[in-house]
PDB file of N, CA, C, O and CB in Angstrom:
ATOM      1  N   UNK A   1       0.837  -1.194   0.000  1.00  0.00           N
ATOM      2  CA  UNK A   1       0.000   0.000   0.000  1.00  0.00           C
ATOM      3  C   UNK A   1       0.874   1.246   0.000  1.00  0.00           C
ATOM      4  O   UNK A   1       2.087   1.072   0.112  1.00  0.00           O
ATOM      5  CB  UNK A   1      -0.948   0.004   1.216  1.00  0.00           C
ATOM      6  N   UNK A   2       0.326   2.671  -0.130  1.00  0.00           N
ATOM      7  CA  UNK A   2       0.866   3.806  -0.628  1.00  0.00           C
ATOM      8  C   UNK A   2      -0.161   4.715  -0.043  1.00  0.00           C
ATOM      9  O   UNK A   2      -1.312   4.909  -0.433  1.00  0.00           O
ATOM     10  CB  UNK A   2       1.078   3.846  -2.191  1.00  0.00           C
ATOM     11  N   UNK A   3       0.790   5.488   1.461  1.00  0.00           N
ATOM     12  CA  UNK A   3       0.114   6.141   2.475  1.00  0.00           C
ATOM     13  C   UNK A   3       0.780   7.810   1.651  1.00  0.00           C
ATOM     14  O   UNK A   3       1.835   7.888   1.021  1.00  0.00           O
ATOM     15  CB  UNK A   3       0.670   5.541   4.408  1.00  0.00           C
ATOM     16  N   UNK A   4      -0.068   8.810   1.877  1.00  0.00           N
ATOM     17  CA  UNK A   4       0.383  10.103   1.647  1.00  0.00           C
ATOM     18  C   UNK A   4       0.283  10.482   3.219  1.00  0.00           C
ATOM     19  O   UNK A   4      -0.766  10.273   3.828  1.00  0.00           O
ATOM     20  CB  UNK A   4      -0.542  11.032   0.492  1.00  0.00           C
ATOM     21  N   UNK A   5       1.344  11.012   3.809  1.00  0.00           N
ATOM     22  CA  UNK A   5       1.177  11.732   4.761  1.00  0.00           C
ATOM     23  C   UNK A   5       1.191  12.913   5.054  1.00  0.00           C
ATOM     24  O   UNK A   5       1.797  13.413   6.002  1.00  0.00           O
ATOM     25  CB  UNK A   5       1.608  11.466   5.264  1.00  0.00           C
ATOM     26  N   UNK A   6       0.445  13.522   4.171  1.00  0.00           N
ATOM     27  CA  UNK A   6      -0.450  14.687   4.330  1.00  0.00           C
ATOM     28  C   UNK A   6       1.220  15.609   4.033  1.00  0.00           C
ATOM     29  O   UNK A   6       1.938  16.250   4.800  1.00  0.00           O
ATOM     30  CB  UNK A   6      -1.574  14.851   6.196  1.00  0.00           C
ATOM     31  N   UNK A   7       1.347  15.226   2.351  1.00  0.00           N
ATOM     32  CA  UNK A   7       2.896  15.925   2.475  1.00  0.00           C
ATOM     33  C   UNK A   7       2.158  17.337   1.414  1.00  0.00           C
ATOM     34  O   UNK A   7       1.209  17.377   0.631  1.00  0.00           O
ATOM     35  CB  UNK A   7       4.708  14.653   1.546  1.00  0.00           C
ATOM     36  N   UNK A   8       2.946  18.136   1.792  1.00  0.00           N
ATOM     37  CA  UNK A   8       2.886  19.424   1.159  1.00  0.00           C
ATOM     38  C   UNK A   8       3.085  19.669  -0.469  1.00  0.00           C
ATOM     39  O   UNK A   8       3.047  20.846  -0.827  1.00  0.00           O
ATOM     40  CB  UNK A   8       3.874  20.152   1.837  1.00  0.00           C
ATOM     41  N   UNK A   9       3.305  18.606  -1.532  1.00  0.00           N
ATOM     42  CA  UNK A   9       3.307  18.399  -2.700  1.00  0.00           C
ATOM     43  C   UNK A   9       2.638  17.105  -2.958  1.00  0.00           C
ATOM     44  O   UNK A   9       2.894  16.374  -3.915  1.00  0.00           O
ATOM     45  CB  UNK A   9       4.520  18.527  -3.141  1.00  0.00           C
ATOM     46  N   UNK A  10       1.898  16.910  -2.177  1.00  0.00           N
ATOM     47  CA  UNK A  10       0.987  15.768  -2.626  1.00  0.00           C
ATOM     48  C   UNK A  10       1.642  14.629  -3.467  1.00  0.00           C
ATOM     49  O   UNK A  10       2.421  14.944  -4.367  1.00  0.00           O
ATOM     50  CB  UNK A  10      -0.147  16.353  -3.465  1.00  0.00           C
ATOM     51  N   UNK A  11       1.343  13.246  -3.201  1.00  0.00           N
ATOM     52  CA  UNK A  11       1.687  11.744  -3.627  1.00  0.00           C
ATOM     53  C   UNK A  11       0.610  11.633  -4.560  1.00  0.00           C
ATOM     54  O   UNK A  11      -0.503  12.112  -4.346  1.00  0.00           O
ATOM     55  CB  UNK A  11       1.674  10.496  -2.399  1.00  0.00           C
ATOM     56  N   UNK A  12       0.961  10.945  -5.698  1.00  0.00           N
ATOM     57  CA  UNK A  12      -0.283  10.680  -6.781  1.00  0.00           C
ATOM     58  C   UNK A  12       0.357   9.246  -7.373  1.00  0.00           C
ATOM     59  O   UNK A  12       1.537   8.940  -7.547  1.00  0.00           O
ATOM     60  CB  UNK A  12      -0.521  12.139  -8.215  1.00  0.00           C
ATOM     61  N   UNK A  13      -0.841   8.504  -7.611  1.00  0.00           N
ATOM     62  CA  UNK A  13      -0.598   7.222  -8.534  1.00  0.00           C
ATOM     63  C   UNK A  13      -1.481   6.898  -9.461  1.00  0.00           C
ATOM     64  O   UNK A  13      -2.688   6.967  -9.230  1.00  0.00           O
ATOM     65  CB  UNK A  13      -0.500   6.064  -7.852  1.00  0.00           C
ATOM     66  N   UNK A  14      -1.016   6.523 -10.565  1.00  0.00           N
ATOM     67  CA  UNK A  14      -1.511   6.808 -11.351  1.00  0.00           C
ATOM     68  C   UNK A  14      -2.306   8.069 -12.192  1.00  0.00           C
ATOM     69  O   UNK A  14      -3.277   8.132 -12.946  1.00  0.00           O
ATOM     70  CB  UNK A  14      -1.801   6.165 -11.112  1.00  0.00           C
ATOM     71  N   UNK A  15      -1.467   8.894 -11.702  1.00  0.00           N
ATOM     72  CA  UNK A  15      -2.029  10.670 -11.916  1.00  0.00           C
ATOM     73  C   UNK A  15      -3.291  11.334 -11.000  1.00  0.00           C
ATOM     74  O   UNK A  15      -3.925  12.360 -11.246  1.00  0.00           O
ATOM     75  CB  UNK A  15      -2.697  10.862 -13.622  1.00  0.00           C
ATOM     76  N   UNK A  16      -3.459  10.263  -9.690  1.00  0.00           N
ATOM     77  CA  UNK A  16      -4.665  10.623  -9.400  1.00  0.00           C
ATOM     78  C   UNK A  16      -3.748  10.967  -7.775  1.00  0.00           C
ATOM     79  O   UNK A  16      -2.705  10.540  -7.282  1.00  0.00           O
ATOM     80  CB  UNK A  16      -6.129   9.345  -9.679  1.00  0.00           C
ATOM     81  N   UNK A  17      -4.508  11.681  -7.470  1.00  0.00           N
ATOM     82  CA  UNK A  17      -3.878  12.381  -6.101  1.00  0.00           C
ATOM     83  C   UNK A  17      -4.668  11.582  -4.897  1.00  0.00           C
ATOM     84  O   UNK A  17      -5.861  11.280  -4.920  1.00  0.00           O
ATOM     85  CB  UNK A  17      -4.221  14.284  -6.003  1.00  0.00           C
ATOM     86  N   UNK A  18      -3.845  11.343  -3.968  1.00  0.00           N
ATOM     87  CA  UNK A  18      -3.736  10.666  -3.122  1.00  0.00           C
ATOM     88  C   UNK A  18      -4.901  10.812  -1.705  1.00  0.00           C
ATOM     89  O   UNK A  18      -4.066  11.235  -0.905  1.00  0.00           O
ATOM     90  CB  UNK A  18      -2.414  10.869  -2.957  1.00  0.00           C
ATOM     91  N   UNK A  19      -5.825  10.769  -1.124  1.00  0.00           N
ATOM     92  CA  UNK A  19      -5.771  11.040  -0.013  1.00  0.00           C
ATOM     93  C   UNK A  19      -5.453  11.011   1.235  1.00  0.00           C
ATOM     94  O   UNK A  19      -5.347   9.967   1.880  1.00  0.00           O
ATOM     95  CB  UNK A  19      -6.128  11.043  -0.005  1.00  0.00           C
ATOM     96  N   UNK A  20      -5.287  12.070   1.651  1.00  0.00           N
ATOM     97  CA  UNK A  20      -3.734  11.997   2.977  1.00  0.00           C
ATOM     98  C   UNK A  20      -4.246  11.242   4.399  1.00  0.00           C
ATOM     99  O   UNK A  20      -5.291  11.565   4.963  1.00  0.00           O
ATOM    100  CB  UNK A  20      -3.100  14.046   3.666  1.00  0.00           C
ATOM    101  N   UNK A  21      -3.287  10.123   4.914  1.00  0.00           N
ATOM    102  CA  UNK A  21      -3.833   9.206   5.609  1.00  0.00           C
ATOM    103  C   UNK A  21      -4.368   8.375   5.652  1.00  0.00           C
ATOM    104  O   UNK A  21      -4.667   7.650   6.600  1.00  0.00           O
ATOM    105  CB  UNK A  21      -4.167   9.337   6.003  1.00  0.00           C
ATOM    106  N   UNK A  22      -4.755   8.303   3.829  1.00  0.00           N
ATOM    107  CA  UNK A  22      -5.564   6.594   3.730  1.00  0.00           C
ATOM    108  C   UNK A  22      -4.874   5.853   3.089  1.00  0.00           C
ATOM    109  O   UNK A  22      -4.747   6.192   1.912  1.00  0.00           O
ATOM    110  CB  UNK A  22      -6.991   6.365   2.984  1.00  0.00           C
ATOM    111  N   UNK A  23      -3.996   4.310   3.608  1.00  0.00           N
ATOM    112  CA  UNK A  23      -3.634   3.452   2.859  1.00  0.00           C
ATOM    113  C   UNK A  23      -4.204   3.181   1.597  1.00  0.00           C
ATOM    114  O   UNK A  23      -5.426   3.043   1.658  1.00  0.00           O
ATOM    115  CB  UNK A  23      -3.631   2.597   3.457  1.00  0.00           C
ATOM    116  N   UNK A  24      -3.594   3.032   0.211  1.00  0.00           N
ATOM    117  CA  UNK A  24      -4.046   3.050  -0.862  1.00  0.00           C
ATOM    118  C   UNK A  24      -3.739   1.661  -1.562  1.00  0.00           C
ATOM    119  O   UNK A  24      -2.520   1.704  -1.730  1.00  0.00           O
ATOM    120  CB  UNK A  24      -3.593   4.187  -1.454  1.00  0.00           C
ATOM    121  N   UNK A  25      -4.201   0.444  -2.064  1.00  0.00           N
ATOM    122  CA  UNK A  25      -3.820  -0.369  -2.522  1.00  0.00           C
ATOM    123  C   UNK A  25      -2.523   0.058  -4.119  1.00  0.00           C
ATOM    124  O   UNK A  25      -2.789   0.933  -4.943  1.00  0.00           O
ATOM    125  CB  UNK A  25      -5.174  -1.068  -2.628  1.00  0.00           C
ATOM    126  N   UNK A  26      -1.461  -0.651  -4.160  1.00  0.00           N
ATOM    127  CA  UNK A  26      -1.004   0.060  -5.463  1.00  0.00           C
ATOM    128  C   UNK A  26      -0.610  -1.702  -6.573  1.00  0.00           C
ATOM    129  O   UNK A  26      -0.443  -2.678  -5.841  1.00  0.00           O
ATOM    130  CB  UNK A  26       0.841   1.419  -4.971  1.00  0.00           C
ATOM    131  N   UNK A  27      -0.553  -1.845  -7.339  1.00  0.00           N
ATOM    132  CA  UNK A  27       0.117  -2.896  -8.321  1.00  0.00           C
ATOM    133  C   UNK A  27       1.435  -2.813  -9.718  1.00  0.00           C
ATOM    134  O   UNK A  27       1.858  -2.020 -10.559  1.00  0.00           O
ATOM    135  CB  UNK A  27      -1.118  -3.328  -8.964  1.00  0.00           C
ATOM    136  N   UNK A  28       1.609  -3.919  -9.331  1.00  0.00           N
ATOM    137  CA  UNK A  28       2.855  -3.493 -10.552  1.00  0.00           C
ATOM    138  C   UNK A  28       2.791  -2.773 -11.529  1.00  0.00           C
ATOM    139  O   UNK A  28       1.902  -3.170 -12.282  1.00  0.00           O
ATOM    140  CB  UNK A  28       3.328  -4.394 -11.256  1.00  0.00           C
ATOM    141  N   UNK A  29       3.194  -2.086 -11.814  1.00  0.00           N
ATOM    142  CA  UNK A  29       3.093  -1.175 -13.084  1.00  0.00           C
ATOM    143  C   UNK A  29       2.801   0.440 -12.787  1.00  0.00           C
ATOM    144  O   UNK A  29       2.952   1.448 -13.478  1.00  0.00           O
ATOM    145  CB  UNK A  29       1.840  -1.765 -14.026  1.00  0.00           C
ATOM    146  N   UNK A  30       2.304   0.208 -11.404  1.00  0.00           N
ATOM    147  CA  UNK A  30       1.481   1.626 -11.035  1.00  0.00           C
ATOM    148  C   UNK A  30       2.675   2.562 -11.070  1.00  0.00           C
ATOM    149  O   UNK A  30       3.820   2.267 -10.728  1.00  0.00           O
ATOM    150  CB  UNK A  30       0.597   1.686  -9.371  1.00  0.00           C
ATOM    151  N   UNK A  31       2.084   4.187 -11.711  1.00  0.00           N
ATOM    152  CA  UNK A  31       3.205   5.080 -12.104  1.00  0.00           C
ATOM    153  C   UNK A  31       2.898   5.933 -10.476  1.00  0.00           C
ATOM    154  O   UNK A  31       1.693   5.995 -10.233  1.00  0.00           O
ATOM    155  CB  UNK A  31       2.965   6.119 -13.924  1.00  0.00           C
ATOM    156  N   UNK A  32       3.616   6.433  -9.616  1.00  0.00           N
ATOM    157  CA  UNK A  32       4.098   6.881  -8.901  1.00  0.00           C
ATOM    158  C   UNK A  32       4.257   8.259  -9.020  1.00  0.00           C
ATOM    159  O   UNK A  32       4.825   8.456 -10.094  1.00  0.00           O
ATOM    160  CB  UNK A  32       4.892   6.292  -8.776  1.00  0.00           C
ATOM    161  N   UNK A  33       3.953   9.696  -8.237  1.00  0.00           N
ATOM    162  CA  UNK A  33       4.457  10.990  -8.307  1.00  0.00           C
ATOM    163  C   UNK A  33       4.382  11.522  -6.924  1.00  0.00           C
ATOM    164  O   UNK A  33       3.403  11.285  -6.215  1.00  0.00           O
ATOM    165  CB  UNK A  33       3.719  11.842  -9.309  1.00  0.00           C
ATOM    166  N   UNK A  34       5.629  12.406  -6.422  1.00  0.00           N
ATOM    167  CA  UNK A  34       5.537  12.575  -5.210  1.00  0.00           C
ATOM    168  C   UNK A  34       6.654  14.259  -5.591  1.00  0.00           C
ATOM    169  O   UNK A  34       7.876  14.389  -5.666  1.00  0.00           O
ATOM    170  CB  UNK A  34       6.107  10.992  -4.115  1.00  0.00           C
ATOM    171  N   UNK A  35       5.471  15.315  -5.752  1.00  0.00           N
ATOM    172  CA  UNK A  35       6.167  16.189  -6.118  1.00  0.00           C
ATOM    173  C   UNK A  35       6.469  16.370  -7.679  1.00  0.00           C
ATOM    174  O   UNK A  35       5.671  16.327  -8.615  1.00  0.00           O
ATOM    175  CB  UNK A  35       7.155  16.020  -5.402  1.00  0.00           C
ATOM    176  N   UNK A  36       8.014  16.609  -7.690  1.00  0.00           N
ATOM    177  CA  UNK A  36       8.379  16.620  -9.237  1.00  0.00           C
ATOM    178  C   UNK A  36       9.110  15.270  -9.688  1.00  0.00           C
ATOM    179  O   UNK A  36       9.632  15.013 -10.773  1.00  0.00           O
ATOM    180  CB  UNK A  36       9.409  17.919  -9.579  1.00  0.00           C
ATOM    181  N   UNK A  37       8.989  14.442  -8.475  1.00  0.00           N
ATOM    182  CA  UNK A  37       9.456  12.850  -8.762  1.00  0.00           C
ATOM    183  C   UNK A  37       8.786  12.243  -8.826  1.00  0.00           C
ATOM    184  O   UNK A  37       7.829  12.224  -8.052  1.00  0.00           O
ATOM    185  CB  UNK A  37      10.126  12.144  -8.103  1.00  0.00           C
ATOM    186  N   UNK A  38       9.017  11.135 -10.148  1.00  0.00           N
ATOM    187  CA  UNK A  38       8.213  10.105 -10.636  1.00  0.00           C
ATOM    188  C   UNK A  38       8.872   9.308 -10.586  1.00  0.00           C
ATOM    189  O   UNK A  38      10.074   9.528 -10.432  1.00  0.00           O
ATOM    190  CB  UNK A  38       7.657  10.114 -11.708  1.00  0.00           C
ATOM    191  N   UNK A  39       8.404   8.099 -10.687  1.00  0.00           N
ATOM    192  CA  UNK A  39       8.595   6.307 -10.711  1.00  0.00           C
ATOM    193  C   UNK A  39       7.630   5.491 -11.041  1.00  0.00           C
ATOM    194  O   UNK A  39       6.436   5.788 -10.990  1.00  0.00           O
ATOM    195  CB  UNK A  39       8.891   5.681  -9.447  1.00  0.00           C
ATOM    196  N   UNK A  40       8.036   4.529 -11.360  1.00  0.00           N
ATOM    197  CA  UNK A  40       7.258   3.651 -11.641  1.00  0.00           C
ATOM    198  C   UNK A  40       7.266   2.432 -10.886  1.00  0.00           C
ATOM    199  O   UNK A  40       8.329   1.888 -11.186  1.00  0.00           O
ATOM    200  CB  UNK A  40       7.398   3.470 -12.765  1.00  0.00           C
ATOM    201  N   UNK A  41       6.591   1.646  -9.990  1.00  0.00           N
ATOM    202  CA  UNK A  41       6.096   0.638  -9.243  1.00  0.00           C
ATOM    203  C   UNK A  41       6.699  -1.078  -9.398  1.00  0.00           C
ATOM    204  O   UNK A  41       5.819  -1.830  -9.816  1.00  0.00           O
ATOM    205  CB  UNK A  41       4.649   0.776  -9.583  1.00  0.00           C
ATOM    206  N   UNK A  42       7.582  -1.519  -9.216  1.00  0.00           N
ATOM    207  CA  UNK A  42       7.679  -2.731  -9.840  1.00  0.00           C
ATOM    208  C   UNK A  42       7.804  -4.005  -8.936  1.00  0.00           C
ATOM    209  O   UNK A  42       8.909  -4.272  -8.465  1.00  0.00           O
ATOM    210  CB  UNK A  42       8.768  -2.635 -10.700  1.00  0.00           C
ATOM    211  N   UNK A  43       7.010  -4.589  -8.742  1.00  0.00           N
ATOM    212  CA  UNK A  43       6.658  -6.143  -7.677  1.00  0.00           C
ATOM    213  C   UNK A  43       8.427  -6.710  -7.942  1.00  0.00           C
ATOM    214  O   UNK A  43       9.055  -6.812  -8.996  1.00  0.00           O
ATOM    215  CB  UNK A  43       4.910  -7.762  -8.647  1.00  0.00           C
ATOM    216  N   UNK A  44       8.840  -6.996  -6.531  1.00  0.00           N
ATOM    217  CA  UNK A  44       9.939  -7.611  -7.201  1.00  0.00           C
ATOM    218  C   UNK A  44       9.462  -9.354  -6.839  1.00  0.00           C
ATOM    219  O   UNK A  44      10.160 -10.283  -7.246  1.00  0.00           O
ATOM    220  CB  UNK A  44      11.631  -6.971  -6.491  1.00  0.00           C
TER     221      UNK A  44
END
């Protein structure tokens, strides 16, 4: 899962913004943004 903790540039996955404090289910592939950093998600 993929918690935002209520950060000041907001966490987004899949381009969708996060809400702060709620565990978020995420899966392989899922694209990642936290600010002006991106990633991409990969199950190892």
């Amino acid at each position: 899962t993929l918690t935002d903790l209520n950060s000041t540039n907001a966490t987004r996955l899949n381009g969708k913004r996060l809400e702060p404090d709620k565990a978020t289910p995420m899966n392989d592939g899922d694209a990642l943004s936290f600010g002006k950093v991106a990633c991409t998600f990969k199950k190892a």
